[in-house]
C-alpha positions in Angstrom: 0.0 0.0 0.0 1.3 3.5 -0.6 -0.6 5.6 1.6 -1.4 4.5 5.0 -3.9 6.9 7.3 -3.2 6.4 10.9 -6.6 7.5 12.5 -9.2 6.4 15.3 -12.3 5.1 15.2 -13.6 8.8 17.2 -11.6 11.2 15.5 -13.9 13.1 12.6 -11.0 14.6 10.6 -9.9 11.0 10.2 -13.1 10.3 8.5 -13.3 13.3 6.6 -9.7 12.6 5.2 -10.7 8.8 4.4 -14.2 10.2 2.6 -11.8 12.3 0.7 -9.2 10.2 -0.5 -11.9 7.7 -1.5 -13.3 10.7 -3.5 -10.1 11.1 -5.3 -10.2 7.2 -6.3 -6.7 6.7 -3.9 -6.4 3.7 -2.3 -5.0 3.5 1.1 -4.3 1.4 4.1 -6.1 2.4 7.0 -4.3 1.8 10.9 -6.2 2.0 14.0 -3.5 3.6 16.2 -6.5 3.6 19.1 -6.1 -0.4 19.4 -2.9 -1.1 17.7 -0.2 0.4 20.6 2.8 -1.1 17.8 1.2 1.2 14.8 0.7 4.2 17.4 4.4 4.0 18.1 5.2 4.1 14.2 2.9 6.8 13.7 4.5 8.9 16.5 8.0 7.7 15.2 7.2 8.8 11.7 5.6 11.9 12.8 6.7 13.3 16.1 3.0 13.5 17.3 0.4 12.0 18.9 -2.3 13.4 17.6 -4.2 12.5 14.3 -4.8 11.9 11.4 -1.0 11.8 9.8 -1.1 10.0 6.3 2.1 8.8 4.9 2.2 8.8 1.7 5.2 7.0 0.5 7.2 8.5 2.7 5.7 12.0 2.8 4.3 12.0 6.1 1.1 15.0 6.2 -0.1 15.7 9.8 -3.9 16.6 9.4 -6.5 17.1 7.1 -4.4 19.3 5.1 -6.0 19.5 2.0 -3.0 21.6 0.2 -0.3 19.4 1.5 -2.2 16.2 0.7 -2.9 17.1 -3.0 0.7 18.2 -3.3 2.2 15.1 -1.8 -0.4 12.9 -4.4 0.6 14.8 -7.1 4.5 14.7 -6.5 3.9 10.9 -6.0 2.1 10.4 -8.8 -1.2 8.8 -7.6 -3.1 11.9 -8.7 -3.3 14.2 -11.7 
């Protein structure tokens, strides 16, 4: 997978950036970081943070629904136009 969203179940911007990758036909893995204490470590590691959602895209890690940030890191990656 090349983009993996680490979100929880209770957090709505994690939803809202799931809805809106879906939109955009990208394919992702998505990693409960509320029950998996192993992902929430690499998620934190990758990221510095606790807080979510951070979606790594290969490699370019985006803290937050950050619309901009997402479409440029897509783009650069080439998994949108």
């Amino acid at each position: 997978m090349t983009v993996t969203v680490y979100s929880t179940t209770t957090c709505p911007f994690c939803t809202m950036v799931k809805d809106w990758l879906k939109d955009k036909g990208v394919s992702y893995d998505d990693v409960n970081v509320g029950t998996d204490k192993d992902k929430a470590k690499e998620m934190m590691d990758k990221s510095g943070q606790m807080g979510v959602p951070v979606i790594d895209i290969q490699g370019t890690v985006v803290i937050g629904f950050d619309k901009p940030k997402l479409e440029s890191a897509l783009k650069d990656k080439g998994l949108t136009q």
